[in-house]
PyMOL Python script that loads the backbone (N, CA, C, O; Angstrom):
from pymol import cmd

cmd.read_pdbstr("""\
ATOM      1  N   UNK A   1     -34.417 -74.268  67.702  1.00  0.00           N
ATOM      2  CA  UNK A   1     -35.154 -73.036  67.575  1.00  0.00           C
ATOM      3  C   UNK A   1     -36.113 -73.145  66.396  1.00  0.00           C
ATOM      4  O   UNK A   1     -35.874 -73.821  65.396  1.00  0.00           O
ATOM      5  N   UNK A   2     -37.278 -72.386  66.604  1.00  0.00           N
ATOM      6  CA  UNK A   2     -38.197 -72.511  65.866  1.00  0.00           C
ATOM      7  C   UNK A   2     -38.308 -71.445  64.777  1.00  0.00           C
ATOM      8  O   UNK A   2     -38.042 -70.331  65.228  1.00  0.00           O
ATOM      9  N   UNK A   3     -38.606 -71.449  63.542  1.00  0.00           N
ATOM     10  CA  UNK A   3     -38.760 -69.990  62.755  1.00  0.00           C
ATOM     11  C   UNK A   3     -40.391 -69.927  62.114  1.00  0.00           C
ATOM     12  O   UNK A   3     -40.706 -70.775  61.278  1.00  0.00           O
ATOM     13  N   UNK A   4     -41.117 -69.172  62.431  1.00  0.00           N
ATOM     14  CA  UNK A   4     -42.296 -68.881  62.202  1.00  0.00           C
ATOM     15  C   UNK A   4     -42.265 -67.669  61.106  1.00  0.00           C
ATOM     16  O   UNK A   4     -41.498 -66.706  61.072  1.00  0.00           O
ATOM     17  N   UNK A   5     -43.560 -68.081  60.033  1.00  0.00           N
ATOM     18  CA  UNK A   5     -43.779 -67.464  59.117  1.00  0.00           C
ATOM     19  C   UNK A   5     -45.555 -66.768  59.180  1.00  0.00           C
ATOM     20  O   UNK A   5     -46.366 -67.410  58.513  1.00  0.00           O
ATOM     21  N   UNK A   6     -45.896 -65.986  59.661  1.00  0.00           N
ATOM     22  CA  UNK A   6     -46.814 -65.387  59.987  1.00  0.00           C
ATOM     23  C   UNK A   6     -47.851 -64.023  59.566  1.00  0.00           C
ATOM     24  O   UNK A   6     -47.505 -62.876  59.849  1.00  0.00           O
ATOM     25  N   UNK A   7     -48.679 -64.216  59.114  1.00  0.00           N
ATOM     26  CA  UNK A   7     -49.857 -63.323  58.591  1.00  0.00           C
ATOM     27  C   UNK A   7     -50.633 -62.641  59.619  1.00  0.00           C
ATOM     28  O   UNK A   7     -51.331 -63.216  60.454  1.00  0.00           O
ATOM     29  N   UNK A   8     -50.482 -61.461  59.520  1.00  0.00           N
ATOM     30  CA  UNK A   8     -51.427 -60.787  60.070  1.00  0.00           C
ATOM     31  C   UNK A   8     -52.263 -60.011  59.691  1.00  0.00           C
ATOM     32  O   UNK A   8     -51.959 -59.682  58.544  1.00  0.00           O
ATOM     33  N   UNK A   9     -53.090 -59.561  59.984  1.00  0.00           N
ATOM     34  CA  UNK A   9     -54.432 -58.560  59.766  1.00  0.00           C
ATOM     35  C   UNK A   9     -54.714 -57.545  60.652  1.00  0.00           C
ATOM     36  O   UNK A   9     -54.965 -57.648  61.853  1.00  0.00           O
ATOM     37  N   UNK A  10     -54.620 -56.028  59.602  1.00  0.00           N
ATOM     38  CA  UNK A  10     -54.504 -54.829  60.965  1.00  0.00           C
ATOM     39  C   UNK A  10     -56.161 -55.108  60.960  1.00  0.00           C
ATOM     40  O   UNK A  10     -56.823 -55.723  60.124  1.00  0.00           O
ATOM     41  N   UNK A  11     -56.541 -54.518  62.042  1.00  0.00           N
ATOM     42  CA  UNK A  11     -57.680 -54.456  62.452  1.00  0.00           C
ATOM     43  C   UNK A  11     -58.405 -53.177  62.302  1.00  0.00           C
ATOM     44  O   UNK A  11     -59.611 -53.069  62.524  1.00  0.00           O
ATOM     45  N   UNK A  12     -57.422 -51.942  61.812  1.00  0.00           N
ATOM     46  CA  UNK A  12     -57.425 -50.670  61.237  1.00  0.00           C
ATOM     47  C   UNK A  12     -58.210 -50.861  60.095  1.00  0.00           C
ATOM     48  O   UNK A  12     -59.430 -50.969  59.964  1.00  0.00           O
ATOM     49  N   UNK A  13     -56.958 -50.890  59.006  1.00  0.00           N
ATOM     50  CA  UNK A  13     -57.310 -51.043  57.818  1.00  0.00           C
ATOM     51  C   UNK A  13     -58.014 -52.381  57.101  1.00  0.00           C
ATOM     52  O   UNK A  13     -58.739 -52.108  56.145  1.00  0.00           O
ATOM     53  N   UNK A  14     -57.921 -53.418  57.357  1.00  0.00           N
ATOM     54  CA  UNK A  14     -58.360 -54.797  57.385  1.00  0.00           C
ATOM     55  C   UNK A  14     -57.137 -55.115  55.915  1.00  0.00           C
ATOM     56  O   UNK A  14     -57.470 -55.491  54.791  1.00  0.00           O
ATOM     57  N   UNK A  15     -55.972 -54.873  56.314  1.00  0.00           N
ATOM     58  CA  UNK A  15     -54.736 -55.572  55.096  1.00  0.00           C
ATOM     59  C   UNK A  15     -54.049 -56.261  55.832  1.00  0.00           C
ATOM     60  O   UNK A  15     -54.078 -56.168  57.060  1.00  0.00           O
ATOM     61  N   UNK A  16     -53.261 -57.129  55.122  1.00  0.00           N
ATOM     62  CA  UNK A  16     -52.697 -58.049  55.660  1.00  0.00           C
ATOM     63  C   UNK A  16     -50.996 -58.107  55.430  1.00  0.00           C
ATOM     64  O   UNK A  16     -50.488 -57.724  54.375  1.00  0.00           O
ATOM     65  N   UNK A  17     -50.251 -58.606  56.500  1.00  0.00           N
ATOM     66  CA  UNK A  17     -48.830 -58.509  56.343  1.00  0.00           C
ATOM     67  C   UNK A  17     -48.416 -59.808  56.756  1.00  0.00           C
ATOM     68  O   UNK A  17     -49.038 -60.456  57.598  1.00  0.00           O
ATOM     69  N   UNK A  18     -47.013 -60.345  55.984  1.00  0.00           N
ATOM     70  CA  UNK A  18     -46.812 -62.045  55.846  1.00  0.00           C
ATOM     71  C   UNK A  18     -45.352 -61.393  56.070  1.00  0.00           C
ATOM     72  O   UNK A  18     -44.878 -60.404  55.511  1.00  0.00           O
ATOM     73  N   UNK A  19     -44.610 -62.471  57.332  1.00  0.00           N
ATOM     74  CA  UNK A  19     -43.951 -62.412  57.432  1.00  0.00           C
ATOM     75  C   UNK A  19     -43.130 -63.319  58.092  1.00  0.00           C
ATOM     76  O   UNK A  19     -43.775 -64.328  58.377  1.00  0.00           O
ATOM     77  N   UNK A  20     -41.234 -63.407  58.679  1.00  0.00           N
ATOM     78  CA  UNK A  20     -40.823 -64.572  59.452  1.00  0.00           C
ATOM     79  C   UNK A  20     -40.093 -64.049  60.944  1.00  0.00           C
ATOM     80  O   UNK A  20     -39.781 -62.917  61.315  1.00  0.00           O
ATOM     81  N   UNK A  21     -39.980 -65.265  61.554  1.00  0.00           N
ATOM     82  CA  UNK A  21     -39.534 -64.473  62.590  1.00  0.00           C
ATOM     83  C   UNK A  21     -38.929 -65.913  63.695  1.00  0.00           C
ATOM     84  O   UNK A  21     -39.446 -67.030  63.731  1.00  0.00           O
ATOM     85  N   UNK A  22     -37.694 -65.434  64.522  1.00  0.00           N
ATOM     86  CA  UNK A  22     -38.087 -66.586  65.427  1.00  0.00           C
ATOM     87  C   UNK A  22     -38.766 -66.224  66.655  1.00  0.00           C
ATOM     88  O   UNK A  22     -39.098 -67.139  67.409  1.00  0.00           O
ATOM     89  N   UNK A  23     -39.030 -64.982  66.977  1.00  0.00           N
ATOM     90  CA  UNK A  23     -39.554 -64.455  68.036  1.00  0.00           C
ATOM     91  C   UNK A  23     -41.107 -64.222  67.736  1.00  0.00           C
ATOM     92  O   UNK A  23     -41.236 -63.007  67.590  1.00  0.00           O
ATOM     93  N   UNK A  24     -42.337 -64.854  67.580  1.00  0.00           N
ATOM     94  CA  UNK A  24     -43.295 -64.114  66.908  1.00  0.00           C
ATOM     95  C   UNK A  24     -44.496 -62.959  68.216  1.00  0.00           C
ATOM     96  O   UNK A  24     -45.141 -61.941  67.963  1.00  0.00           O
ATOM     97  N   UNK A  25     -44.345 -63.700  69.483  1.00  0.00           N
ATOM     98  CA  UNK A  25     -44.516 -62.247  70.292  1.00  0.00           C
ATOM     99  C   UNK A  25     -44.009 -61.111  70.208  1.00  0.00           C
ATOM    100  O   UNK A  25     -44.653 -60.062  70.193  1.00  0.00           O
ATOM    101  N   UNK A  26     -42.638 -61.230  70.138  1.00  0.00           N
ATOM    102  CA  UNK A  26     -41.408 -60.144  70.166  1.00  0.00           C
ATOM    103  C   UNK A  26     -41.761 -59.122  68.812  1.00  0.00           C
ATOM    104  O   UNK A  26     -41.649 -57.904  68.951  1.00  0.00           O
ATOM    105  N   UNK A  27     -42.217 -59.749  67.426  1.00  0.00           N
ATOM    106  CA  UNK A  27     -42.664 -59.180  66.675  1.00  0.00           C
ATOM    107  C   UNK A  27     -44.035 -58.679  66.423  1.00  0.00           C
ATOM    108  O   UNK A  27     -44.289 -57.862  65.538  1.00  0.00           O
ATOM    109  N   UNK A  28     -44.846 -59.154  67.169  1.00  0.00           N
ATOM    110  CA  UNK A  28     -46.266 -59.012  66.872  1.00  0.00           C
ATOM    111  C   UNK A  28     -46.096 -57.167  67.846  1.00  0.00           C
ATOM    112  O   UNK A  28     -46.345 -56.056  67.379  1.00  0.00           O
ATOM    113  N   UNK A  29     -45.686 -57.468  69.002  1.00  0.00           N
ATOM    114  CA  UNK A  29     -45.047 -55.983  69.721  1.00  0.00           C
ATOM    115  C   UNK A  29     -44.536 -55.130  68.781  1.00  0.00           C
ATOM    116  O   UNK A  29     -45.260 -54.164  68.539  1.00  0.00           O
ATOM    117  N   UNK A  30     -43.353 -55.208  68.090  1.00  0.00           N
ATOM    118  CA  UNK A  30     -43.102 -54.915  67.153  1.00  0.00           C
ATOM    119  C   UNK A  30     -44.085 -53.756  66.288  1.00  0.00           C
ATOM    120  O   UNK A  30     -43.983 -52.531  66.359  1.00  0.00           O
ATOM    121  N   UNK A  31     -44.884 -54.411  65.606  1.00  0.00           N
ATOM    122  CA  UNK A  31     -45.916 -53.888  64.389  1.00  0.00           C
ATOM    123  C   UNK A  31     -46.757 -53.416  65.319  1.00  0.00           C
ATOM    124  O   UNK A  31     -47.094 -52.331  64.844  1.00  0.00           O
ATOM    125  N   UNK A  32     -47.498 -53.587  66.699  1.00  0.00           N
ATOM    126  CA  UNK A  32     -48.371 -53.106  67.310  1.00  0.00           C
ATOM    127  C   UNK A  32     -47.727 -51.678  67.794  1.00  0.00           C
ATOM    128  O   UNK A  32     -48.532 -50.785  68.059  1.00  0.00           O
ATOM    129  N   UNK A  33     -46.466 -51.434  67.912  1.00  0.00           N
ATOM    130  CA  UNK A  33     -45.945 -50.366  69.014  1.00  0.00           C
ATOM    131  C   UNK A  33     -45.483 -49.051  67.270  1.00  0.00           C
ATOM    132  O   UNK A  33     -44.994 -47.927  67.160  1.00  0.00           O
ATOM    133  N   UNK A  34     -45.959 -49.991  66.396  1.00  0.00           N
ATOM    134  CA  UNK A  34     -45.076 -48.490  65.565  1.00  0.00           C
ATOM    135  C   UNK A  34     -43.291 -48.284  65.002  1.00  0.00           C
ATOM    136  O   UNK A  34     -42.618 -47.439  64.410  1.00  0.00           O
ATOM    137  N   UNK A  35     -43.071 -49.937  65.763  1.00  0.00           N
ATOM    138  CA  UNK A  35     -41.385 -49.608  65.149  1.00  0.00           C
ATOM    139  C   UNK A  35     -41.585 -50.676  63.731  1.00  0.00           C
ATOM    140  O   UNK A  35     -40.693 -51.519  63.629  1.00  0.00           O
ATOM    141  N   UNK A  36     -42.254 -50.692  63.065  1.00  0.00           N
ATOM    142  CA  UNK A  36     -41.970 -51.378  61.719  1.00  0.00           C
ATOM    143  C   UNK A  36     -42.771 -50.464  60.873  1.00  0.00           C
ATOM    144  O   UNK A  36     -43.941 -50.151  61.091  1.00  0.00           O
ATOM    145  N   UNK A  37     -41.925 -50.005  59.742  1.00  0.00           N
ATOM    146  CA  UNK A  37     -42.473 -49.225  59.499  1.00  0.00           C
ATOM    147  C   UNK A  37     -43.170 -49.084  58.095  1.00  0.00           C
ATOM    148  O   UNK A  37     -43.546 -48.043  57.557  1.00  0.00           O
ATOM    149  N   UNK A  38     -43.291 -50.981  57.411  1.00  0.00           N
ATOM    150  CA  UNK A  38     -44.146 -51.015  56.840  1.00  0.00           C
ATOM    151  C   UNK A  38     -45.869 -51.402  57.179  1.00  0.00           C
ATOM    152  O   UNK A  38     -46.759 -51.659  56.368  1.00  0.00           O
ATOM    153  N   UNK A  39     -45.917 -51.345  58.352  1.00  0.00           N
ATOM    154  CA  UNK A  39     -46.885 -51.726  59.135  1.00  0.00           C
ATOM    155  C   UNK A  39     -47.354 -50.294  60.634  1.00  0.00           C
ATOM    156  O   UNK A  39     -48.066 -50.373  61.635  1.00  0.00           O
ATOM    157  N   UNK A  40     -46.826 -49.581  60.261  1.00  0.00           N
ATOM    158  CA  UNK A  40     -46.959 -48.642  61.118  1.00  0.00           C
ATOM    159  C   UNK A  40     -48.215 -47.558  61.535  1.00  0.00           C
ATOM    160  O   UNK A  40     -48.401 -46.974  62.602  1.00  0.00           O
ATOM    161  N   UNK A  41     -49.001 -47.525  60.265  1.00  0.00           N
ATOM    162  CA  UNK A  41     -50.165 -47.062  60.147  1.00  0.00           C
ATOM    163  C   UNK A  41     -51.740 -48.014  59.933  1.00  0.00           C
ATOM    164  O   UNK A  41     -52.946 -47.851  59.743  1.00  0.00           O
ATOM    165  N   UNK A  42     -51.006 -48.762  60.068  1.00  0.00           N
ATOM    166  CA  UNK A  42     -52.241 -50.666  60.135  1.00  0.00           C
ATOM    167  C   UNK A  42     -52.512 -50.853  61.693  1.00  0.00           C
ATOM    168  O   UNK A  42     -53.507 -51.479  62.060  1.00  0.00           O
ATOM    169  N   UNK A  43     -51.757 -50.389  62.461  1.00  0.00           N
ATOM    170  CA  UNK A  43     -52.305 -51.171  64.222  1.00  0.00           C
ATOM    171  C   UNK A  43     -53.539 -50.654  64.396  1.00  0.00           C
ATOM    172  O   UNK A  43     -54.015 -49.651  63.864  1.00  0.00           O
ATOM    173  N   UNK A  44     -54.133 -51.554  65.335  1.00  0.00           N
ATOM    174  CA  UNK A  44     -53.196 -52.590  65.832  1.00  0.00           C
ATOM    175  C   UNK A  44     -53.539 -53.872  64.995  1.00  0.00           C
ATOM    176  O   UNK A  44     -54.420 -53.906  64.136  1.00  0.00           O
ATOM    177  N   UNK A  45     -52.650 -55.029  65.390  1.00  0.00           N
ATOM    178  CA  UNK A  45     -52.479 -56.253  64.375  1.00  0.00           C
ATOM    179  C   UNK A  45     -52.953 -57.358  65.113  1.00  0.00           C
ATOM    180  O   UNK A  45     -52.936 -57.424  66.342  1.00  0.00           O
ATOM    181  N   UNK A  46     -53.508 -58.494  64.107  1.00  0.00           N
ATOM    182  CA  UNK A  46     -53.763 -59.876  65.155  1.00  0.00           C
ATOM    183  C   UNK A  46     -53.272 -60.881  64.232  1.00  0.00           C
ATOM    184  O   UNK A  46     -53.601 -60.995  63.052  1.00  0.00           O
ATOM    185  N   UNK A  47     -52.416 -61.629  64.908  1.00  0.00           N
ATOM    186  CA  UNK A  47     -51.646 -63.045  63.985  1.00  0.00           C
ATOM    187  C   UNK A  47     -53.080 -63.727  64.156  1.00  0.00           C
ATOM    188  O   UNK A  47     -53.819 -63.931  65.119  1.00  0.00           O
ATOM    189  N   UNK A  48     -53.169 -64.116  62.100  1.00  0.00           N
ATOM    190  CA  UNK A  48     -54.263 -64.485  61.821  1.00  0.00           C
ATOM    191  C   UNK A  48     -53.738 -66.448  60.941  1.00  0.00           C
ATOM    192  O   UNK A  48     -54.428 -67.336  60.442  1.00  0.00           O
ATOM    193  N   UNK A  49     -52.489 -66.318  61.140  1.00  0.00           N
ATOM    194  CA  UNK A  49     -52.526 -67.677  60.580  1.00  0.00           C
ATOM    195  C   UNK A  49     -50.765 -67.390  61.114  1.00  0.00           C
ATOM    196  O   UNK A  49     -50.371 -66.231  61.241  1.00  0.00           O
ATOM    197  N   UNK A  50     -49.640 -68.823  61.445  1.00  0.00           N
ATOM    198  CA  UNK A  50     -48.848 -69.115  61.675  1.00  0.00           C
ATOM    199  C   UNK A  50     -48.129 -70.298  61.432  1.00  0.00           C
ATOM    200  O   UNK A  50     -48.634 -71.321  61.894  1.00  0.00           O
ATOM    201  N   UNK A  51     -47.181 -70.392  60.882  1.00  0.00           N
ATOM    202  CA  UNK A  51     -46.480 -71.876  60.714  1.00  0.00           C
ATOM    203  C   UNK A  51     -45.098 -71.988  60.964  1.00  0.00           C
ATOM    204  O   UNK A  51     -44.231 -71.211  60.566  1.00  0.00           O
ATOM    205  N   UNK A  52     -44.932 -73.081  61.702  1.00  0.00           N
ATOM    206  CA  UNK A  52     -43.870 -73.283  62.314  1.00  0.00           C
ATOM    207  C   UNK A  52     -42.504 -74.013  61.163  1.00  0.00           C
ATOM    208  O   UNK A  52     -42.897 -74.551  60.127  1.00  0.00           O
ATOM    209  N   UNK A  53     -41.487 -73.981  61.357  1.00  0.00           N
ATOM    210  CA  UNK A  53     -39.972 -74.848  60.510  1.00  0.00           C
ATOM    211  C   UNK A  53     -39.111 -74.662  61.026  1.00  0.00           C
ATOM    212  O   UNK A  53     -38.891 -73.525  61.443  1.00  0.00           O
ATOM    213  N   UNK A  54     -38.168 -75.764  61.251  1.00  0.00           N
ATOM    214  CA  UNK A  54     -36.922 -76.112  61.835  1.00  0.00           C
ATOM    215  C   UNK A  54     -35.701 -75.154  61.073  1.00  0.00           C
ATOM    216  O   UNK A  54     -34.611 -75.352  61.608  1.00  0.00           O
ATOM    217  N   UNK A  55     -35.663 -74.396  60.208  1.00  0.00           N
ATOM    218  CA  UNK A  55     -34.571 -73.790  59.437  1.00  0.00           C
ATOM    219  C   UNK A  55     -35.205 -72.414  59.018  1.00  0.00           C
ATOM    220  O   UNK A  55     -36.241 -72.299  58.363  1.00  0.00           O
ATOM    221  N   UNK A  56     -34.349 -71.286  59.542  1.00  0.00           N
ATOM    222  CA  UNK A  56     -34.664 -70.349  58.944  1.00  0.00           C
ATOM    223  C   UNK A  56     -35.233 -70.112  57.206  1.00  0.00           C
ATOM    224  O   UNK A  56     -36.223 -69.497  56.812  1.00  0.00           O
ATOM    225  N   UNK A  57     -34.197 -70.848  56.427  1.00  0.00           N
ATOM    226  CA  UNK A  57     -34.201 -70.625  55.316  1.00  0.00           C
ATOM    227  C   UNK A  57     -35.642 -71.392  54.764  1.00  0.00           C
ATOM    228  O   UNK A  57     -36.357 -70.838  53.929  1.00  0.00           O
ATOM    229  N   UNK A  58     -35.986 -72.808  55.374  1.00  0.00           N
ATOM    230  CA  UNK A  58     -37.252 -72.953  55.257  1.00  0.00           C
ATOM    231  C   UNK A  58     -38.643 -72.015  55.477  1.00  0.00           C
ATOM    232  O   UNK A  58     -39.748 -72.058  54.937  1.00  0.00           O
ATOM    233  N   UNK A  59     -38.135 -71.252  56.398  1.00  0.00           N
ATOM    234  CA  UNK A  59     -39.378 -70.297  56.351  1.00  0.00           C
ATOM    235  C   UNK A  59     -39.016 -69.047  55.597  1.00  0.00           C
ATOM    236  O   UNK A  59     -40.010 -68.379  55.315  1.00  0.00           O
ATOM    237  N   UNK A  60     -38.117 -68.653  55.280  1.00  0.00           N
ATOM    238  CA  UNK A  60     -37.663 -67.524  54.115  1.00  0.00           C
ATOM    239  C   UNK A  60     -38.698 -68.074  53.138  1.00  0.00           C
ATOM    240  O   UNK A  60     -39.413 -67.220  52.613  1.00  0.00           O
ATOM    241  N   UNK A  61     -38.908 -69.350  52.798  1.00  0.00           N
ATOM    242  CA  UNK A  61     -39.000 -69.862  51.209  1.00  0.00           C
ATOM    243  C   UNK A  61     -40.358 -69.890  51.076  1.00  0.00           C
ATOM    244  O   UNK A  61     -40.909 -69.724  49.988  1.00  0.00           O
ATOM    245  N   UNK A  62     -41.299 -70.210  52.730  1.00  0.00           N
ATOM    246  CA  UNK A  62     -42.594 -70.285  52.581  1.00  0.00           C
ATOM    247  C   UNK A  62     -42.819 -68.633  52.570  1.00  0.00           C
ATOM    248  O   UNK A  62     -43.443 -68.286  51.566  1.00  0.00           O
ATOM    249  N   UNK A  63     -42.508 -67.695  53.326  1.00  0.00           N
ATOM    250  CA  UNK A  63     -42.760 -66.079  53.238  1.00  0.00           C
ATOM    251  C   UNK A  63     -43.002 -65.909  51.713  1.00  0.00           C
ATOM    252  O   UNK A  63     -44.030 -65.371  51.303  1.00  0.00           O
ATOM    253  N   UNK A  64     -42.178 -66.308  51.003  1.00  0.00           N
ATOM    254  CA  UNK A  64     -41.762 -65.824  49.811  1.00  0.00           C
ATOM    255  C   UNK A  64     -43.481 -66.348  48.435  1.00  0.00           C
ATOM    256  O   UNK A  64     -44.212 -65.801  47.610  1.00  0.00           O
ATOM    257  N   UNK A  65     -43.227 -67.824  49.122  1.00  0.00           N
ATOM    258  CA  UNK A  65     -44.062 -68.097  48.515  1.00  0.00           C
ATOM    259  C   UNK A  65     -45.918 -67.531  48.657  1.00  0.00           C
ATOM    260  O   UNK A  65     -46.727 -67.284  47.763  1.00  0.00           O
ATOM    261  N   UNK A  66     -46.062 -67.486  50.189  1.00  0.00           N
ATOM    262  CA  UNK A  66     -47.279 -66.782  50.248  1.00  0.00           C
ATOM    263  C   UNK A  66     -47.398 -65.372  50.001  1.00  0.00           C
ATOM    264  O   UNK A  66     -48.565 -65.076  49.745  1.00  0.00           O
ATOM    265  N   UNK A  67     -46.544 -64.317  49.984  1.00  0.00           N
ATOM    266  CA  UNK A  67     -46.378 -63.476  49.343  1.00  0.00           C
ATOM    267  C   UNK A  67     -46.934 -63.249  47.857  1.00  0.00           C
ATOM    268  O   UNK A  67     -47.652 -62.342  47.437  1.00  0.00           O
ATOM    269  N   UNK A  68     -46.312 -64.488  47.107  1.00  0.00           N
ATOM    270  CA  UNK A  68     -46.252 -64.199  45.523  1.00  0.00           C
ATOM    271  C   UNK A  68     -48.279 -64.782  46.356  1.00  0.00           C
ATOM    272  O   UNK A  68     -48.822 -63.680  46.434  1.00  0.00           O
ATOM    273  N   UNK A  69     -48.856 -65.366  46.641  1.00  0.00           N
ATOM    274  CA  UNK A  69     -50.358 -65.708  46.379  1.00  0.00           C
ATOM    275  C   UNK A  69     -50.979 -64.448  46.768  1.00  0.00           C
ATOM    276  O   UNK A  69     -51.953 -64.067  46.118  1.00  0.00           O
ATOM    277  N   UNK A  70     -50.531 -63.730  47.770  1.00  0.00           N
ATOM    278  CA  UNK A  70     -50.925 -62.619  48.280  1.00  0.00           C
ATOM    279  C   UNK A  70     -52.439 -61.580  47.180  1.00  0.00           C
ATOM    280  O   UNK A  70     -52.227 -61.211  46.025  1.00  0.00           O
ATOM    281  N   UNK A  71     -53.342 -61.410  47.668  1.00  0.00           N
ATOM    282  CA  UNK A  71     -54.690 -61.070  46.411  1.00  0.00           C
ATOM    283  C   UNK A  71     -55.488 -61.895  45.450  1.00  0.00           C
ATOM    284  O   UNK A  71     -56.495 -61.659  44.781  1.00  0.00           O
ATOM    285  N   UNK A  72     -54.521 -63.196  45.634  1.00  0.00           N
ATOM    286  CA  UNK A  72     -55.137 -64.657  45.303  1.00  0.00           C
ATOM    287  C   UNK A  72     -56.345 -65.521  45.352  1.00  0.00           C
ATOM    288  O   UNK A  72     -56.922 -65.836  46.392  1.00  0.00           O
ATOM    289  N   UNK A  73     -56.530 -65.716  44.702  1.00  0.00           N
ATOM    290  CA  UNK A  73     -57.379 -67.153  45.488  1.00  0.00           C
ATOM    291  C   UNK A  73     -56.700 -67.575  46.142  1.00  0.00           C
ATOM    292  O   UNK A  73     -57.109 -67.754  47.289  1.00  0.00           O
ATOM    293  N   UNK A  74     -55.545 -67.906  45.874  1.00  0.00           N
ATOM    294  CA  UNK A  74     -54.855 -69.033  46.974  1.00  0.00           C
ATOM    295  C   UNK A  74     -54.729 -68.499  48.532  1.00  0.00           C
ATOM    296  O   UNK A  74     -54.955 -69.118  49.571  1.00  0.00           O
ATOM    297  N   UNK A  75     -54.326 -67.249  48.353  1.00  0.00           N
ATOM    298  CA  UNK A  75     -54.264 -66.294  49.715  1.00  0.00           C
ATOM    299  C   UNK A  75     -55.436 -66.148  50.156  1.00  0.00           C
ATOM    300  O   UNK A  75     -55.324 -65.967  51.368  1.00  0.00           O
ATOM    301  N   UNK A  76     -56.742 -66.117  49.789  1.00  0.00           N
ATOM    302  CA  UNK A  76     -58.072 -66.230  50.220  1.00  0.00           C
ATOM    303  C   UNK A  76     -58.448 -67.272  50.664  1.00  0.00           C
ATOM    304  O   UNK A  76     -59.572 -67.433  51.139  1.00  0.00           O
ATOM    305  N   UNK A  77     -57.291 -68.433  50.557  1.00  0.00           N
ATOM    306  CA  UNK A  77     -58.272 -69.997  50.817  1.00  0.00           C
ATOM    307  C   UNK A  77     -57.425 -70.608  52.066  1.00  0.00           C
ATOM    308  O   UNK A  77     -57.706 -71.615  52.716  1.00  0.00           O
ATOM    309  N   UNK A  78     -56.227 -69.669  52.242  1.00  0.00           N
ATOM    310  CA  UNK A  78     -55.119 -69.712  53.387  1.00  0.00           C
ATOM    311  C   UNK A  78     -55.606 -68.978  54.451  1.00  0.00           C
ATOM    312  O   UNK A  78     -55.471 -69.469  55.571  1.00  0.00           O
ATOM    313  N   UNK A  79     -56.246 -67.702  54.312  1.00  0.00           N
ATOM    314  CA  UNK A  79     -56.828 -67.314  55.263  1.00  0.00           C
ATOM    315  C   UNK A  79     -58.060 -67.891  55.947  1.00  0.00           C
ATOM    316  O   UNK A  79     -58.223 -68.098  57.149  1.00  0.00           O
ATOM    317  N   UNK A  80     -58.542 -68.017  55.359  1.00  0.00           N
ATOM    318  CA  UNK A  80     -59.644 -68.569  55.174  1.00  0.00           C
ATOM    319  C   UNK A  80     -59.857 -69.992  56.246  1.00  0.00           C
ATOM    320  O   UNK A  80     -60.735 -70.431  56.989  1.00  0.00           O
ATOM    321  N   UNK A  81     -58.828 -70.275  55.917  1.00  0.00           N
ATOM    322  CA  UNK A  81     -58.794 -71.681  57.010  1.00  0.00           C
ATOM    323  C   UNK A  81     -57.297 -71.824  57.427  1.00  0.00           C
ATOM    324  O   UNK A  81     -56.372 -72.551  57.063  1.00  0.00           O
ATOM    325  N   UNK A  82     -57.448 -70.820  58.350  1.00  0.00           N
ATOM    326  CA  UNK A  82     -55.714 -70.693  59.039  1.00  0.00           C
ATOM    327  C   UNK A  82     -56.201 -71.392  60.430  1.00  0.00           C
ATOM    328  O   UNK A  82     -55.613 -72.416  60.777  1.00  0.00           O
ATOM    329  N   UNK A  83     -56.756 -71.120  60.855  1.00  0.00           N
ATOM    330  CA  UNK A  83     -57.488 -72.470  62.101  1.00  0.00           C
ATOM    331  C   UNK A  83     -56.270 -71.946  63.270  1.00  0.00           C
ATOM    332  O   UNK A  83     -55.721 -72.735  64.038  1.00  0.00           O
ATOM    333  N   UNK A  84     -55.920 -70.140  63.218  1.00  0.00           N
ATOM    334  CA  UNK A  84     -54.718 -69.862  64.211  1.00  0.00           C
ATOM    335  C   UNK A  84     -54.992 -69.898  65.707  1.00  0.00           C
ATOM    336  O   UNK A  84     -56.090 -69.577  66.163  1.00  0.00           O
ATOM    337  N   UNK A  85     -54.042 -70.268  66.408  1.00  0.00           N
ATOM    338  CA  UNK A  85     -53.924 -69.575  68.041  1.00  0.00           C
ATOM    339  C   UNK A  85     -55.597 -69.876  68.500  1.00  0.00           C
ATOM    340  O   UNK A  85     -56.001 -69.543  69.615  1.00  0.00           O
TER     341      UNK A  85
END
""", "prot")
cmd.dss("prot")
cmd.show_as("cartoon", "prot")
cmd.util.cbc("prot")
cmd.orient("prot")
């Protein structure tokens, strides 16, 4: 099983939400339909960058880390060339 760590961009507000998942359709539904409810007033959403890891806890660690870049340069240079979907 795969665990994906994934950024999106409401298309509302133009902010962005980083997150993991092993389902990332199942979640992208999710944030689009209104049941998450830090993302609930942002839809609708488009996965704007995605990365795949063999271990949950591996992608806990990348969430965590793009998070802390989050308003960054570094988060500007990730988006920037996410080359997603």
């Amino acid at each position: 099983m795969a665990y994906i760590v994934y950024i999106l961009k409401s298309l509302k507000t133009e902010k962005y939400y980083v997150g993991q998942t092993d389902n990332l359709e199942r979640r992208l539904k999710e944030h689009n339909s209104g049941k998450v409810l830090s993302t609930r007033n942002g839809s609708p959403y488009e996965v704007i960058r995605k990365e795949e890891f063999s271990t949950r806890n591996e992608a806990y660690k990348r969430e965590r880390v793009i998070k802390r870049y989050k308003g960054g340069e570094a988060f500007k240079k990730l988006i920037e060339y996410s080359g997603i979907v």
